[in-house]
C-alpha distance (Angstrom), angle and dihedral (degrees) to the residues before:
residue distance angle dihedral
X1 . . .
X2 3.88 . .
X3 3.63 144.1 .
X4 4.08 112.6 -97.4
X5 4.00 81.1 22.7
X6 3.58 89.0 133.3
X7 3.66 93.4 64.4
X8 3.41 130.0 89.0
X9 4.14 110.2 -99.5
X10 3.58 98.1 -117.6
X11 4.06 101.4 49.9
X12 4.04 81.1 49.6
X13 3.67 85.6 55.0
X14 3.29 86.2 51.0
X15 3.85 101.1 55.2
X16 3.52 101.6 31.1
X17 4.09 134.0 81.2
X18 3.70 84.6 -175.1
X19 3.80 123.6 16.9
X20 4.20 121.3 -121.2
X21 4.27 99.7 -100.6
X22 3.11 123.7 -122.6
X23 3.80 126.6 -102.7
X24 3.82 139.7 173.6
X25 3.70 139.1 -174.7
X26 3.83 97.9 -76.0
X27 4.09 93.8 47.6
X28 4.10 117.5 116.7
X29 3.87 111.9 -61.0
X30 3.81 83.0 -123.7
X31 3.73 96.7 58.0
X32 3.74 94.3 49.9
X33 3.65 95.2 47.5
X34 3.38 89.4 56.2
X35 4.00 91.8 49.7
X36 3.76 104.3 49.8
X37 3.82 85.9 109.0
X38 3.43 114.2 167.4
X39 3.73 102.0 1.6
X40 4.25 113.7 -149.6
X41 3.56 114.8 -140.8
X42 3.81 116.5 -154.3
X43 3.95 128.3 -179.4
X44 3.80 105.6 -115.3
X45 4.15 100.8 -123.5
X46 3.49 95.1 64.2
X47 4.20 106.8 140.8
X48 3.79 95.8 -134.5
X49 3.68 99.2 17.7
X50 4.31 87.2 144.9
X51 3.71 83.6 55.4
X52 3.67 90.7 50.9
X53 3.49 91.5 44.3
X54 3.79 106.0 55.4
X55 3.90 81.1 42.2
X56 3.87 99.3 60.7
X57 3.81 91.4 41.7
X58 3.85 88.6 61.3
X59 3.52 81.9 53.1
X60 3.53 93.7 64.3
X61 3.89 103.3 -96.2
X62 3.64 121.8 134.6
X63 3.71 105.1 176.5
X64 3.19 131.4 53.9
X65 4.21 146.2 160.7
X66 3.42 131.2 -143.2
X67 3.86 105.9 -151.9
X68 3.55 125.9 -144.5
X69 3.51 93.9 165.3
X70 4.04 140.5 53.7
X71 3.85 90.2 0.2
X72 4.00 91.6 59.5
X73 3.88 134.0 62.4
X74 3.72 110.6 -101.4
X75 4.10 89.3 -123.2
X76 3.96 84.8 61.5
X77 3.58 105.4 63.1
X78 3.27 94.3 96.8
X79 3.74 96.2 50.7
X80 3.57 92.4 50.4
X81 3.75 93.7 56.3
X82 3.65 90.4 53.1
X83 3.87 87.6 50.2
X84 3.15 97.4 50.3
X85 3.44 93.4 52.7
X86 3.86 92.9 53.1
X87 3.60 90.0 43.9
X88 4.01 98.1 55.1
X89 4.10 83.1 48.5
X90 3.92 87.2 55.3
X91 3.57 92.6 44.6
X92 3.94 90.8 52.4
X93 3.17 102.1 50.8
X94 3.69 102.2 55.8
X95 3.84 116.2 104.6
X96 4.11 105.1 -108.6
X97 3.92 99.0 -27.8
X98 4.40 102.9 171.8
X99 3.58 98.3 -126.7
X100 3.64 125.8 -161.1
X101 4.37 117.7 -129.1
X102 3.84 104.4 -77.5
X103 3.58 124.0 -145.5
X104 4.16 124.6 170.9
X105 3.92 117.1 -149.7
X106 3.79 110.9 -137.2
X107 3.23 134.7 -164.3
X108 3.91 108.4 -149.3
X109 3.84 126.2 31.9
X110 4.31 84.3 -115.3
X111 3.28 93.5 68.9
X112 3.18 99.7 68.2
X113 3.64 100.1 67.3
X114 3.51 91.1 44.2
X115 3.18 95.3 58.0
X116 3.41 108.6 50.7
X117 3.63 89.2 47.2
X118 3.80 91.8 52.5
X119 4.00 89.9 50.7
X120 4.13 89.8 56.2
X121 4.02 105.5 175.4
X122 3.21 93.8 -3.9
X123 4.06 91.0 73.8
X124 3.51 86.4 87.2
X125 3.66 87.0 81.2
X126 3.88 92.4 54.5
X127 3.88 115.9 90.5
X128 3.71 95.6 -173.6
X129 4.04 153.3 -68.4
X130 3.92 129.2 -65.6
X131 4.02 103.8 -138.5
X132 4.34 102.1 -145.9
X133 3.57 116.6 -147.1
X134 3.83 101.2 4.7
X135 3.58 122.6 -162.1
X136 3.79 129.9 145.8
X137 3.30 100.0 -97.0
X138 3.93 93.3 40.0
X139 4.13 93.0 37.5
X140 3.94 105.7 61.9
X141 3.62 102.4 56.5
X142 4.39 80.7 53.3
X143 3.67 83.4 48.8
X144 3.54 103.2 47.1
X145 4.00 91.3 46.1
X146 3.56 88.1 52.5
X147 3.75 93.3 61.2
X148 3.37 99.4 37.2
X149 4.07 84.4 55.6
X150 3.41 81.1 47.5
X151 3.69 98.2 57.6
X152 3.78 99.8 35.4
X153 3.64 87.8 57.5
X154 3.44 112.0 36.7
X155 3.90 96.7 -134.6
X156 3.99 121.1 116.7
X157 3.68 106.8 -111.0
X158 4.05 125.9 -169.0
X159 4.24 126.7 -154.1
X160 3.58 122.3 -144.4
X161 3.62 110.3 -169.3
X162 3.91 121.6 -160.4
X163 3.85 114.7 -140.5
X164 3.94 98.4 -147.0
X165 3.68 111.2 120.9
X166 3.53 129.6 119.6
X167 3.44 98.1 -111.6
X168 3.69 90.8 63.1
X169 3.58 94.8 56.4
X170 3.50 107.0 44.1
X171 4.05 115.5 85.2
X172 3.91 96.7 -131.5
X173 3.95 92.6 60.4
X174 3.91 109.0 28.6
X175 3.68 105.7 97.2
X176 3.42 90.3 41.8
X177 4.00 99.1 42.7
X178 4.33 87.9 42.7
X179 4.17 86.5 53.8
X180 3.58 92.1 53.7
X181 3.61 95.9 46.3
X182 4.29 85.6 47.3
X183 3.84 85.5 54.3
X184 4.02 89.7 51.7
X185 3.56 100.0 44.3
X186 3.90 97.4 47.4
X187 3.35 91.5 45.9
X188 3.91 92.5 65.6
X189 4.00 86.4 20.6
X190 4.24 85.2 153.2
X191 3.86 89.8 59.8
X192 3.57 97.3 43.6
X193 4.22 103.0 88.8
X194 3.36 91.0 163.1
X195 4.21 151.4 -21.8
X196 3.83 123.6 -115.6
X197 3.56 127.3 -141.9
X198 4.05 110.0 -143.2
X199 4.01 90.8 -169.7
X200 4.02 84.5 162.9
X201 3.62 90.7 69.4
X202 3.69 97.8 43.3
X203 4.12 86.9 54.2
X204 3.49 80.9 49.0
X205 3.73 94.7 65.2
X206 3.42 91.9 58.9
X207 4.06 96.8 32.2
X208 3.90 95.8 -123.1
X209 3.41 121.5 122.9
X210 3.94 123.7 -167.4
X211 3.54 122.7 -108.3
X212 4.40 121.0 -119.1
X213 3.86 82.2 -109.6
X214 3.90 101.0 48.7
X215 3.66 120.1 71.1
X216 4.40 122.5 -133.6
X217 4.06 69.7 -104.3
X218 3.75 99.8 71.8
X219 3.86 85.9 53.2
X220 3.43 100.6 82.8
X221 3.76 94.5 -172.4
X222 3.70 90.9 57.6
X223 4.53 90.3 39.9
X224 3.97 82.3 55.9
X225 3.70 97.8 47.5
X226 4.04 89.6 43.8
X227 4.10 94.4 48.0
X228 4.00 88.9 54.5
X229 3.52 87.5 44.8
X230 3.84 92.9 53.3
X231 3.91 96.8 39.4
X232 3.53 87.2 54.0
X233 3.35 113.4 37.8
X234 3.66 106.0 13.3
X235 3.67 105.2 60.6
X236 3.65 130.6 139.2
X237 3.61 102.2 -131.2
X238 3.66 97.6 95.4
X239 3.81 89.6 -90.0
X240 3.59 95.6 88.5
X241 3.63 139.0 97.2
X242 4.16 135.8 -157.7
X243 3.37 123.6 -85.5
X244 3.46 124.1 -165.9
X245 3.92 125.5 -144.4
X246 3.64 120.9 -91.3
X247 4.46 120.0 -94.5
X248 3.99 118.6 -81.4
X249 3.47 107.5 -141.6
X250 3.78 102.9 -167.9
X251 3.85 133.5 80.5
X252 3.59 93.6 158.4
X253 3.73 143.0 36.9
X254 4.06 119.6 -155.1
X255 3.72 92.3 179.1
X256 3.95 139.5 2.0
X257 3.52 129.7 -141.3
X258 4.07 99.7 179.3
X259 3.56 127.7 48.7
X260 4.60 117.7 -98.2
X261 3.40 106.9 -71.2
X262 4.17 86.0 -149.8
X263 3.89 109.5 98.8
X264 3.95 105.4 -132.6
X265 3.60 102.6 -134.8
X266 3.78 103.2 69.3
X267 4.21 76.8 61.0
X268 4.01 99.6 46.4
X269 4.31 87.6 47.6
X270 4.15 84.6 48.7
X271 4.26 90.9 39.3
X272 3.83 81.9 -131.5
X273 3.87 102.2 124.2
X274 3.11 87.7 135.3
X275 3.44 108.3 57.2
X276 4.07 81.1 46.0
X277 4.01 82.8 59.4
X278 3.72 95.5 48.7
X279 3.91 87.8 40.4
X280 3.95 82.6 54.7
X281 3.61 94.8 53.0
X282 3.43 99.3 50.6
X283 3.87 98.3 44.5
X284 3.42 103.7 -111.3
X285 3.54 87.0 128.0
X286 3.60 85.6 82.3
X287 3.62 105.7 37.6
X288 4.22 82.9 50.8
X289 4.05 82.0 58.8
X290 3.42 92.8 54.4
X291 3.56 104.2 41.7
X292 3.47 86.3 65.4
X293 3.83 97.0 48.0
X294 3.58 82.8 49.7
X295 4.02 87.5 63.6
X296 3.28 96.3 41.1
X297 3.72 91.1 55.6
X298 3.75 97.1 56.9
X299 3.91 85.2 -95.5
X300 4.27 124.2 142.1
X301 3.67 127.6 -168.8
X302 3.87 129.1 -20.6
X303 3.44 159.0 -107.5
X304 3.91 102.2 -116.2
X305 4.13 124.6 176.4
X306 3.46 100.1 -167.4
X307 3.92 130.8 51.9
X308 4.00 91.1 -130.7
X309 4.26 89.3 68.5
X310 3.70 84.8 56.9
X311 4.01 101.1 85.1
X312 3.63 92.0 46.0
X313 3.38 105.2 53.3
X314 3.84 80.6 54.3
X315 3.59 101.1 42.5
X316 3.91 84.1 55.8
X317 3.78 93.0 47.4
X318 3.64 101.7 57.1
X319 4.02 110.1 101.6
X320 3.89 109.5 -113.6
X321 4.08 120.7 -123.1
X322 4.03 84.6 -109.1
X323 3.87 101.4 46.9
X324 4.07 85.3 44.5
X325 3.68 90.8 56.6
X326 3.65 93.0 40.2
X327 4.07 89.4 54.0
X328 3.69 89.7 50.7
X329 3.81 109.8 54.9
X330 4.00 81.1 42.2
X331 3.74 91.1 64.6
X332 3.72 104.1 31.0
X333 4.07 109.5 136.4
X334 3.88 94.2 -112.2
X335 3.94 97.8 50.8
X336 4.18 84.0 67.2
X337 3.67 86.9 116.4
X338 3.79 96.6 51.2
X339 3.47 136.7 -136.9
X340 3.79 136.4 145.1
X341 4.20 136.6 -62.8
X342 3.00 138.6 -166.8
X343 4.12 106.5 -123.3
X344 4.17 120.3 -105.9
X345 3.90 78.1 -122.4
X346 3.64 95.1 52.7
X347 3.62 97.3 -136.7
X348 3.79 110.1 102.3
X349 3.93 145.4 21.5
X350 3.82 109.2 -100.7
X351 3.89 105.2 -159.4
X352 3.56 107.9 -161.8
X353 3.94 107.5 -149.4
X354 3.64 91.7 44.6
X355 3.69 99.9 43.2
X356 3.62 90.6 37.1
X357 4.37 84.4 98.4
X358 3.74 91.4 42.9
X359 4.38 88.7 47.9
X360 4.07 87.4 54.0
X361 3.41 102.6 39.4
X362 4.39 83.7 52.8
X363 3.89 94.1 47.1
X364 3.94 89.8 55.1
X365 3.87 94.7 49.0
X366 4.42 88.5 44.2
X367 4.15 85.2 46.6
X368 4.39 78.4 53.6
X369 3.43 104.5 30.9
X370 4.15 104.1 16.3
X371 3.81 127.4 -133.4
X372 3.93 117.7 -90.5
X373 3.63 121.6 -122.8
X374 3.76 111.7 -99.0
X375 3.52 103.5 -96.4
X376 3.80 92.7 49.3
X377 3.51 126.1 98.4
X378 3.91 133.5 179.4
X379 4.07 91.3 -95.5
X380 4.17 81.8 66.9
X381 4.14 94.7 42.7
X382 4.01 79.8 45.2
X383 3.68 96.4 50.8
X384 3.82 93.5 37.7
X385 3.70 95.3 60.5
X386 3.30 102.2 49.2
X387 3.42 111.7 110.4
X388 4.37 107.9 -111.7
């Protein structure tokens, strides 16, 4: 599979200097964290979920969770394992289906191994488990279940953990809570592909919940919880892991209190206003925001509910012609000593040694995403991948 895959080859020709690569279930855990994208959650007891599933990755998704937890009735558990199980069988038995990477969210560590031995061949399909509320205390036995499955069945499984627990969120008990969970995670570092943010939880906590024209950003309890978070466990000096942007909950807006968020001249340049209007209506303004305050706060991918926040998150990830260029004269052999340029773009310093992070970090997500061609912006990758 590949980013953009959805689109026809000659239109990605067309928008990209470098194309998205491709990647599969066996490529580098590295690689793959950093291509989650826009991950789809889904509950688990959906009738034709493998229908839904093959659908959505012709869309262009290439993540996605099957939810046995907060999305689904308590009472239902156990039909959703049974689904599930039916479902993977489905999915493995049709003839060269492209399937995104599959992850289940549990809700107990047991399930786990019950799962994957309930699935048999077909846990070929499954990429991994989503770990829900993850603290120390709560995270190993997940952990250890995981690679026990692991071992029993011969089949390279990843964890995702989701930081959302109280303890995280409340002042009194976050260094200590975010230490344990560092312990945890680097202890089965090779497991870990990437940490969750569950930022509904932690407005949960506090019963506020942000509205479609406020980013996770404007709630300052949540920006404080995600900076720790980040400085932590999201650092760049090889101690680090992924983390993936925080859930948008909107797909729709009945009524707006704040003006769009989404400049219009990007738009008029593209002669897509409106796609900027029906952007507008259906609060993607926002979620646009906050992509990008999710990359500018160390953040990658996200947690998306609905398959219309897909595109964006993808649009938004795909290296532009200038930061590609920038990247590259940063890590070029003979700059090892350092020093400072003047950018190909002449509009900013580009200091190697302390860019050098920043340079790596962008080659990964343009070896994922690609680099667009320098006369295309994100209103073209938008416009492109909508489906005609």
């Amino acid at each position: 599979m590949r980013h953009f895959g959805h689109i026809a080859p000659e239109v990605r020709q067309r928008l990209f200097h470098q194309e998205p690569c491709e990647f599969g279930t066996d490529s580098p855990a590295r690689l793959l964290s950093a291509a989650l994208g826009a991950t789809l959650y889904s509950p688990a007891t959906r009738p034709r979920l493998a229908d839904d599933i093959v659908k959505q990755a012709g869309l262009g998704v290439v993540s996605m969770v099957l939810c046995l937890e907060d999305s689904i009735d308590d009472a239902d558990v156990v039909a959703g394992e049974e689904n599930l199980v039916r479902q993977f069988a489905d999915l493995a038995g049709r003839d060269r289906a492209e399937l995104p990477l599959l992850f289940v969210r549990v809700r107990t560590p047991e399930q786990i191994p019950d799962l994957v031995q309930r699935f048999g061949a077909s846990v070929r399909l499954l990429s991994g488990f989503v770990m829900p509320k993850f603290t120390e205390e709560r995270g190993i036995p997940f952990l250890e279940a995981l690679a026990s499955a692991e071992t029993a069945s011969g089949h390279r499984l990843f964890a995702m953990p989701v930081l959302e627990s109280p303890e995280l969120l409340y002042r009194e008990s976050r260094v200590e809570t975010l230490e344990g969970i560092a312990r945890a995670v680097d202890k089965y570092r090779d497991r870990v592909l990437a940490l969750r943010l569950g930022v509904t939880d932690f407005c949960s906590s506090y019963g506020l919940r942000r509205a479609p024209d406020m980013t996770a950003y404007d709630v300052h309890v949540v920006a404080s919880v995600i900076s720790d978070v980040v400085n932590l466990l999201g650092r760049a000096d090889g101690t680090g892991f992924t983390v993936t942007g925080p859930v948008w909950e909107y797909f729709r807006v009945p009524e707006r209190m704040f003006k769009p968020m989404l400049r219009t001249s990007p738009f008029l340049e593209g002669q897509a206003v409106e796609l900027r209007e029906k952007l507008i209506e259906h609060a993607m303004d926002g979620l646009l925001r906050e992509i990008s305050l999710d990359q500018a706060n160390g953040l990658l991918g996200k947690t998306c509910i609905h398959p219309s926040h897909v595109l964006p998150v993808h649009a938004l990830s795909v290296v532009s012609h200038e930061e590609f260029g920038d990247a590259a004269d940063i890590l070029r052999p003979e700059r090892g000593g350092g020093g400072v340029l003047r950018s190909a773009y002449t509009n900013k310093m580009n200091e190697v040694k302390p860019h050098r992070a920043w340079a790596e970090r962008t080659m990964l997500r343009a070896e994922v995403f690609g680099v667009a061609r320098e006369d295309v912006s994100f209103v073209d990758l938008l416009a492109a991948g909508i489906p005609g």
